[in-house]
N, C-alpha and C positions, 0 to 999 in steps of 0.2 A: 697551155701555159706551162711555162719550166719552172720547178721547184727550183730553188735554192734554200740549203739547208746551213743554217750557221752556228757550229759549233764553235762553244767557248771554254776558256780555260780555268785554270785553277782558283781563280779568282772572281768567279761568275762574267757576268757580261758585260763586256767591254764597250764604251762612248762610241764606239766605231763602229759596230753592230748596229749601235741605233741608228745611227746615220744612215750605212747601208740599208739598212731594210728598209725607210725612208724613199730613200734614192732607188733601189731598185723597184720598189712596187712601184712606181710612179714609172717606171720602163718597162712594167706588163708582167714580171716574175711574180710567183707564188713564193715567198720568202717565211721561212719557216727558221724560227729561233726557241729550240728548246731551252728550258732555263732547269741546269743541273744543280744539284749540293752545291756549294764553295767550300773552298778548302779543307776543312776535316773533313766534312762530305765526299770528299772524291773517292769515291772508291768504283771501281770495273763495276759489280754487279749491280749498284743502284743507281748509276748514269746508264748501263745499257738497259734495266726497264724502263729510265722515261723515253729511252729514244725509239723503245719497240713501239709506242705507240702510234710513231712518228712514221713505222716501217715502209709502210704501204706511199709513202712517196720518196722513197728513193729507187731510183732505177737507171737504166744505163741513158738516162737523159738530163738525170740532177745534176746541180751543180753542187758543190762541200768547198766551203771556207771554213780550217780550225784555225783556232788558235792558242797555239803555244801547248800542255798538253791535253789540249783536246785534238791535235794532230794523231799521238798516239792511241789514243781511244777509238776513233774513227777509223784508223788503220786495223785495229783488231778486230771493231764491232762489223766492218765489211769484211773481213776474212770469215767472222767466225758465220756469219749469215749468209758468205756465198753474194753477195750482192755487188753489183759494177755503178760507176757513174762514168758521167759524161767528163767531166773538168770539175778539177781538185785542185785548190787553192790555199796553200797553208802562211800564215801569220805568224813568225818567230816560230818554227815548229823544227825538233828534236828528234831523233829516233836513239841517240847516247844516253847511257845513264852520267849522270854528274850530281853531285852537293852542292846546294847554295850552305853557305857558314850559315847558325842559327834560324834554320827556317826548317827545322825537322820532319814538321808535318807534309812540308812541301818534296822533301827528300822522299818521304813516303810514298806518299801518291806519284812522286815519277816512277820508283821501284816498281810500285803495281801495275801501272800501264806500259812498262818498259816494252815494248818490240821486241821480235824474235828474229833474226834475219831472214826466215821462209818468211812470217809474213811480212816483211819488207817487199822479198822478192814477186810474192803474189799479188802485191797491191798494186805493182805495175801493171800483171794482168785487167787490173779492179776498176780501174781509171784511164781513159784516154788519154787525156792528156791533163799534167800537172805544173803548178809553178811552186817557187817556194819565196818568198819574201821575209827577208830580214834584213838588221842594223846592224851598226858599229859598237851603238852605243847600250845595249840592251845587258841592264840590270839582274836580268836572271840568268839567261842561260850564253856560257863562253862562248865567243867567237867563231871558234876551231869548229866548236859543234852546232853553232848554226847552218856553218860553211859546209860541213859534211853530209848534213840533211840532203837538200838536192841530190847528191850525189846516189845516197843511198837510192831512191826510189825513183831514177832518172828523170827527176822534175829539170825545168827552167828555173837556175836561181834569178832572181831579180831583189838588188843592196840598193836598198835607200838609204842615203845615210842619217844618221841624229834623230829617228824614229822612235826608239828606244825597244822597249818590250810589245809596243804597242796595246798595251791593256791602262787601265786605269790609271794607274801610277806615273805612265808618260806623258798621259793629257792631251793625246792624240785622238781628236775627234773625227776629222775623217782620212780616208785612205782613198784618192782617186782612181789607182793604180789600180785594185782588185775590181772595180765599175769598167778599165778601159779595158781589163783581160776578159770579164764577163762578152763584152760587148762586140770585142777583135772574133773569140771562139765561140760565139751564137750565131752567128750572122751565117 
């Protein structure tokens, strides 16, 4: 049975997680949803002790869905552990720094998890194959820097558009799309 691991972002876990994990345990995955701090909570070293517990199933046959900065965390927490997966799937996910206006705490937490461009370039190593998924119309993080994500860590971009941030605030409960790329690259 494949692990799928589903990392969430600043704002805990997203309508769309429940869904998916839903949806894919019922197509044979072992679906695994760590539940991190939210927001003040974010910090590197106590999102990566809950996920060391989780270590022992990741391997280069997982699958990783983040979203949004839990893209960056996940990019670190596999560099800094050495560790590969099969197929990586990122949800509105950044590797820029940027300010959202009055959301300080949130400006925070992107600084701390910010990426370094080695580990961008090593993640490519880290990951078979990757897609990147994002909108138009998303609330948090600019355009430019959605767009340039993919780029960065030679994913597949894939723009839906009028999604939003896809976390809580967009009301976006499911996501077909991340079930039909699971489904195309297991087979």
């Amino acid at each position: 049975m494949k692990n799928i691991i589903l990392i969430h972002g600043y704002n805990g876990i997203p309508k769309i997680y429940e869904w998916l994990k839903i949806e894919l345990t019922k197509l044979g995955y072992n679906v695994i949803v760590p539940e991190f701090p939210p927001r003040e909570g974010v910090v590197y070293k106590s999102w990566k002790a809950i996920l060391d517990r989780y270590k022992e199933n990741i391997s280069k046959d997982s699958i990783i869905v983040a979203h949004s900065i839990g893209n960056e965390f996940i990019i670190k927490y596999l560099n800094e552990n050495n560790l590969k997966i099969n197929l990586y799937i990122s949800l509105a996910g950044f590797s820029k720094y940027f300010e959202t206006e009055g959301k300080e705490k949130l400006n925070r937490a992107c600084k701390e998890f910010l990426v370094t461009e080695r580990e961008l370039e090593n993640f490519k190593n880290k990951s078979n194959k990757r897609y990147s998924i994002y909108s138009n119309n998303d609330h948090i993080v600019p355009l430019d820097t959605l767009e340039d994500y993919p780029k960065s860590i030679n994913a597949i971009p894939i723009f839906i558009e009028n999604i939003g941030h896809m976390g809580k605030k967009s009301g976006l409960e499911k996501i077909p799309k991340v079930i039909e790329i699971i489904e195309r690259e297991t087979q």
